[in-house]
C-alpha positions as CSV (number, residue, x, y, z in Angstrom):
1,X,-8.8,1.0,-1.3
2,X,-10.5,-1.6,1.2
3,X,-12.7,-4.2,1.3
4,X,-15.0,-5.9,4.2
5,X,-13.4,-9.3,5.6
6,X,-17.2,-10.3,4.6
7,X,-15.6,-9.5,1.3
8,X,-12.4,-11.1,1.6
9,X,-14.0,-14.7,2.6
10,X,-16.1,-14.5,-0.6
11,X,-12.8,-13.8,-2.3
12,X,-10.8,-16.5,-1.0
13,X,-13.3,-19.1,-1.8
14,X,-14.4,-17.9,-5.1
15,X,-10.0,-17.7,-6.6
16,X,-9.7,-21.5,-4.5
17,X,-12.6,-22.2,-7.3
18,X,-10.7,-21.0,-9.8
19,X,-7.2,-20.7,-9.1
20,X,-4.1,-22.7,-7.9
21,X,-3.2,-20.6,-4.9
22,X,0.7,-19.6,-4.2
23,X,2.9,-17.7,-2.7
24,X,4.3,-14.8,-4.8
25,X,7.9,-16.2,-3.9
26,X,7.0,-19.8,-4.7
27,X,5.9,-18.9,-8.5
28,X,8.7,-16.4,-8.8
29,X,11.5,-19.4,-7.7
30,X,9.9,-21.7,-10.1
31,X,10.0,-19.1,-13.1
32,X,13.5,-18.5,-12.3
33,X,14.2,-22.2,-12.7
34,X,12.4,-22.4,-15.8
35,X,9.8,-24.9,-14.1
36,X,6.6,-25.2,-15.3
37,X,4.0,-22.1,-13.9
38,X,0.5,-23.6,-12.9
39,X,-1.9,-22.7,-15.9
40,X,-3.7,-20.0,-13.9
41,X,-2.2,-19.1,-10.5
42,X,-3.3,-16.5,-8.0
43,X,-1.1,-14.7,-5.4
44,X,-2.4,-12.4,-3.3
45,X,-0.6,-9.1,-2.0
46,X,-1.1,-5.9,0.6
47,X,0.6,-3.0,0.5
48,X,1.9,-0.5,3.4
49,X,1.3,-3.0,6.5
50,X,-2.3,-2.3,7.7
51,X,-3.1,-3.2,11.3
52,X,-6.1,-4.8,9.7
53,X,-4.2,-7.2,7.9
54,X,-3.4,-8.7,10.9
55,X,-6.8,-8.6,12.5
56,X,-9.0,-9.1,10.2
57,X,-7.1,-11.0,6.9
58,X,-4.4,-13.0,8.5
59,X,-7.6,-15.4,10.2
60,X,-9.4,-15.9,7.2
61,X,-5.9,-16.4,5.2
62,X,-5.3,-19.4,8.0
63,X,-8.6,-20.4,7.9
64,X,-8.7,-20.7,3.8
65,X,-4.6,-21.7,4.0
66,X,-4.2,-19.3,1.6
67,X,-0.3,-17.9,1.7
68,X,0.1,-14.0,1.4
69,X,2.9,-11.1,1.0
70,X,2.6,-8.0,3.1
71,X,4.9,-4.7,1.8
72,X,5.7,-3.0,4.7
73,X,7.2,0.3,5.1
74,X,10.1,-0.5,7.5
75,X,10.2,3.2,9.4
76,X,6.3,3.4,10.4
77,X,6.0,-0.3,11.3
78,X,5.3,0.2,15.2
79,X,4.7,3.7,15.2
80,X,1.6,6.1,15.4
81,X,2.5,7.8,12.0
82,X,0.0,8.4,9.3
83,X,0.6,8.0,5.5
84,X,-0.2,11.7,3.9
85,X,-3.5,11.0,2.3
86,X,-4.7,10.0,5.1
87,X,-3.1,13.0,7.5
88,X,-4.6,15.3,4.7
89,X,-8.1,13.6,4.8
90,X,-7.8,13.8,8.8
91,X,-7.1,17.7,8.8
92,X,-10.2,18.3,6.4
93,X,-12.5,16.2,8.6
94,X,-11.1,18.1,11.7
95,X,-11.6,21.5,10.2
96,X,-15.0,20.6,9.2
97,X,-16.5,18.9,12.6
98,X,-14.5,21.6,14.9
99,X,-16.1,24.6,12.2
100,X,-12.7,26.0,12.5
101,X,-12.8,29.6,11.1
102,X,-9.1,30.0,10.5
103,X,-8.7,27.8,8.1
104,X,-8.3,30.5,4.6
105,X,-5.4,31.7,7.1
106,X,-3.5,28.4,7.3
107,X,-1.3,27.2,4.8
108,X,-4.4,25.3,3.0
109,X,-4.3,27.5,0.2
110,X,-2.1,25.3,-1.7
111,X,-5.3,22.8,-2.4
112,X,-7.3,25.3,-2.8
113,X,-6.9,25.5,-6.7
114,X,-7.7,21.7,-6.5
115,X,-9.7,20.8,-9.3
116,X,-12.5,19.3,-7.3
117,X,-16.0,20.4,-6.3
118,X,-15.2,20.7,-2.2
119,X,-15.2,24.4,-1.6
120,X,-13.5,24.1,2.4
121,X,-16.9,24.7,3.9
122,X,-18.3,23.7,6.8
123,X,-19.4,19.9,5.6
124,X,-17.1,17.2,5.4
125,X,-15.8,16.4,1.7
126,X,-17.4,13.4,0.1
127,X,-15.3,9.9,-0.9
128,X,-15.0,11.3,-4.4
129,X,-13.8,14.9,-3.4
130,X,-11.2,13.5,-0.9
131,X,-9.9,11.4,-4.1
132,X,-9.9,14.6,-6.5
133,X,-8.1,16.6,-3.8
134,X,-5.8,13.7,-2.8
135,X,-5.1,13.5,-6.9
136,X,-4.1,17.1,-7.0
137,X,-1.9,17.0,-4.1
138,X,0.3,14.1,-5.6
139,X,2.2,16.8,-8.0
140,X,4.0,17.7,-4.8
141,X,7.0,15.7,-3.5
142,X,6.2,13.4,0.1
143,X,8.2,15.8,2.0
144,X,7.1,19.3,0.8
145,X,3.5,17.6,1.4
146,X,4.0,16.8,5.2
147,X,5.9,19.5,6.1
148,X,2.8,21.2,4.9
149,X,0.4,19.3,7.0
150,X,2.8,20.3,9.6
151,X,2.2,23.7,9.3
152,X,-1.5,23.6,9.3
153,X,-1.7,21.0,12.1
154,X,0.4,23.7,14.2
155,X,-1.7,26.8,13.3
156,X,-5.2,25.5,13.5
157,X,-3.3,23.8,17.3
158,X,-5.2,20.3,15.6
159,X,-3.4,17.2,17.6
160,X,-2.7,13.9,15.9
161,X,-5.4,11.2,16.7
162,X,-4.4,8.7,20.2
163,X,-6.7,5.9,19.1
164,X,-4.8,2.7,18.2
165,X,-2.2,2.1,15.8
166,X,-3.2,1.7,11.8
167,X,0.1,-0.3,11.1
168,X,1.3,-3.4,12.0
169,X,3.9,-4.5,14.9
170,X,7.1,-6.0,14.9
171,X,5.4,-8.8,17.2
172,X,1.8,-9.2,14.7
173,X,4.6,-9.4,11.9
174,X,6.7,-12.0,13.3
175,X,3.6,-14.0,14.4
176,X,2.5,-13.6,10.5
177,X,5.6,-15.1,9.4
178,X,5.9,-18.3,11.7
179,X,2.5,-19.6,10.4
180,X,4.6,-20.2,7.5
181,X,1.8,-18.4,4.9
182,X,2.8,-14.9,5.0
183,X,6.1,-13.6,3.6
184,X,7.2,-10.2,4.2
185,X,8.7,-7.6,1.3
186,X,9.5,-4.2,1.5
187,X,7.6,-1.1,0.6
188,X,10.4,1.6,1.2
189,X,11.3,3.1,4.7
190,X,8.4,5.8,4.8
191,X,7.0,5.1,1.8
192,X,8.2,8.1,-0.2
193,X,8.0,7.6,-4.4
194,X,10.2,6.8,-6.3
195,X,10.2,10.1,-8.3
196,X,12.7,12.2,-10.9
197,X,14.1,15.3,-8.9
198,X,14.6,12.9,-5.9
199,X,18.6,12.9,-4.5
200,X,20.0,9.4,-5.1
201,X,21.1,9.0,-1.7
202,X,17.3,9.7,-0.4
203,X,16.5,7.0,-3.2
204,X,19.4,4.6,-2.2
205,X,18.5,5.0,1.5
206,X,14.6,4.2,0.7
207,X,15.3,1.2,-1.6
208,X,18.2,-0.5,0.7
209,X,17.9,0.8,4.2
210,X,14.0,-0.8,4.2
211,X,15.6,-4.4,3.2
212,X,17.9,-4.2,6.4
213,X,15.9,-2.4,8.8
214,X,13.0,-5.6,8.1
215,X,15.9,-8.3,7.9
216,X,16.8,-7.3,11.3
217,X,13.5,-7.1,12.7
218,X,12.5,-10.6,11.7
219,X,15.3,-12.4,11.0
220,X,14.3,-13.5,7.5
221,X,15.7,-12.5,3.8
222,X,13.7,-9.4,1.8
223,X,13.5,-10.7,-1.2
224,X,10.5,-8.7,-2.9
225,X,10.0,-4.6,-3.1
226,X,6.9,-3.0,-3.8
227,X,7.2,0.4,-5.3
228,X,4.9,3.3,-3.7
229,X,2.0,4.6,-5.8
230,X,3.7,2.7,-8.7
231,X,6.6,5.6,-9.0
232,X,9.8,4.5,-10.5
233,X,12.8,5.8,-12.4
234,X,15.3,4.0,-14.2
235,X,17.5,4.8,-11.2
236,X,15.2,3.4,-8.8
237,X,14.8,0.6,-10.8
238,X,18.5,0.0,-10.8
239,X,18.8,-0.4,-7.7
240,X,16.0,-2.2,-6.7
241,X,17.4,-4.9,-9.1
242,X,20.3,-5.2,-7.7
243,X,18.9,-5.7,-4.4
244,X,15.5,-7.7,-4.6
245,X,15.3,-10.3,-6.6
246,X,11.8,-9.0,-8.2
247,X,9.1,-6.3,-7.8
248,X,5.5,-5.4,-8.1
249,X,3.3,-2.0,-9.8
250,X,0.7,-1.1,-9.5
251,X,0.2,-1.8,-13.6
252,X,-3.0,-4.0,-14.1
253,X,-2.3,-6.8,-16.0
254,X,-1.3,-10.7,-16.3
255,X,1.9,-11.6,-15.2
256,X,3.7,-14.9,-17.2
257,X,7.2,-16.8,-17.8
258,X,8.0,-13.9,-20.0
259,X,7.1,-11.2,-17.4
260,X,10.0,-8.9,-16.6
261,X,10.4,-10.2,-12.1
262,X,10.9,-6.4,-11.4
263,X,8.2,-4.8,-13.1
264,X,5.6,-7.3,-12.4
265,X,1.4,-6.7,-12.9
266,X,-1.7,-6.9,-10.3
267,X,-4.8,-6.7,-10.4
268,X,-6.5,-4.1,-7.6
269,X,-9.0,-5.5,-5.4
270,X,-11.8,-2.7,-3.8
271,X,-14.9,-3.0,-1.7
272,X,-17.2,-1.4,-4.0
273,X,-16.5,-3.5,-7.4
274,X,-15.7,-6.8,-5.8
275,X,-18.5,-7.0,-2.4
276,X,-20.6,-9.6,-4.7
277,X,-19.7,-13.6,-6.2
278,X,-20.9,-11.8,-9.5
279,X,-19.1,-8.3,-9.3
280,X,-15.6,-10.3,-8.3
281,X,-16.1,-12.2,-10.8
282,X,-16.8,-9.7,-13.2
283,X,-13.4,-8.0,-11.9
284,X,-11.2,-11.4,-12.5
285,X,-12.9,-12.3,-15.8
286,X,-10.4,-11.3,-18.0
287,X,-7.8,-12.7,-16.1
288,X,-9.2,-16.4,-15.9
């Protein structure tokens, strides 16, 4: 779920073509008024807080003046943590360049019923494979998931990677927000979804704590939540209206004056379908 900043300047120029550019909070304030919406509008979104959105993104979005909303996910902002998927996709990698031979003694047999065609042999597993075994783990809650990869990391001795942060900084975050295009929402603390089965305080804490720990870090009102993986009970939606004053799926779709402002539709963006004028058009066709 990436593209190329090649990509992303071809995007910018081809929705300015097309589209009156705003910021997600602008067109929600002016809905909320009742004021007339711009006949076709375009905001543009990222979820979990890359690094990369600061390094590669936030240039081209000053360059194009294009404004932007970045979902963080208050806990790992700063940190060396990994989100699961890519922890998981990490241990297989490991396991297959080190030829570990202990592996069908770890605690891997959970994906080993996987319905995928990766058999945990000595090759590393293909883009489509990691998806198909990434698909299969998500019947598992967050927490039994990494307490998993725990184990395995611990037995095979594997150590997490030193190389340089994925996620964003308090300070690239900050600096984000002053240039007056980027507005910051919340993604939950550690991105955990929003799932039945999960205790309401865990759900409370994800929902609420993220707004404060990000408000208190930058100074600036949360006003937008994005849930994780699109996961969300009527619980979680509860409160997540009663603390944000609207919310974005993962549901592709059109959003307009009738839209519901917590359960609002986007349109998924990737390298492979979009990394041409004609393919990103193709993509956005519907929607123009």
């Amino acid at each position: 779920m990436m593209v190329t900043p090649e990509s992303f300047r071809l995007h910018l120029g081809v929705l300015k073509q097309y589209f009156e550019m705003v910021s997600y909070p602008q067109w929600l304030e002016c809905k909320q008024k009742g004021e007339n919406l711009p006949q076709k509008s375009c905001a543009i979104t990222f979820d979990d807080g890359w690094a990369d959105n600061y390094e590669f993104a936030y240039p081209l979005l000053k360059e194009f003046s294009v404004p932007a909303t970045i979902y963080l996910v208050s806990d790992m902002v700063g940190t060396n943590q990994s989100f699961w998927p890519e922890r998981l996709s990490n241990l297989l990698i490991t396991i297959a360049q080190t030829k570990a031979q202990h592996w069908s003694n770890t605690s891997l047999s959970w994906i080993l019923n996987a319905n995928t065609s990766y058999h945990f042999d000595k090759n590393i597993p293909t883009q489509e494979e990691f998806a198909q075994i990434i698909s299969h783990v998500k019947h598992m809650t967050d927490q039994e998931i990494h307490s998993r990869l725990d184990q395995i990391e611990r037995e095979l001795k594997i150590q997490p990677a030193t190389s340089k942060p994925d996620l964003l900084n308090w300070e690239q975050i900050s600096e984000m927000i002053n240039s007056g295009l980027v507005e910051i929402g919340s993604h939950t603390c550690m991105h955990t979804r929003l799932k039945e089965g999960m205790p309401e305080q865990t759900l409370e804490n994800e929902i609420v704590k993220s707004k404060h720990t990000i408000e208190k870090h930058t100074g600036k009102p949360v006003r937008t939540f994005c849930y994780p993986n699109g996961d969300y009970t009527q619980l979680a939606l509860k409160y997540v209206r009663s603390h944000y004053t609207s919310a974005v799926t993962t549901k592709s779709g059109w959003n307009t004056a009738s839209s519901d402002d917590h359960l609002l539709h986007r349109i998924a963006i990737h390298e492979d379908i979009t990394n041409d004028k004609t393919a990103f058009l193709a993509r956005i066709s519907g929607w123009m």
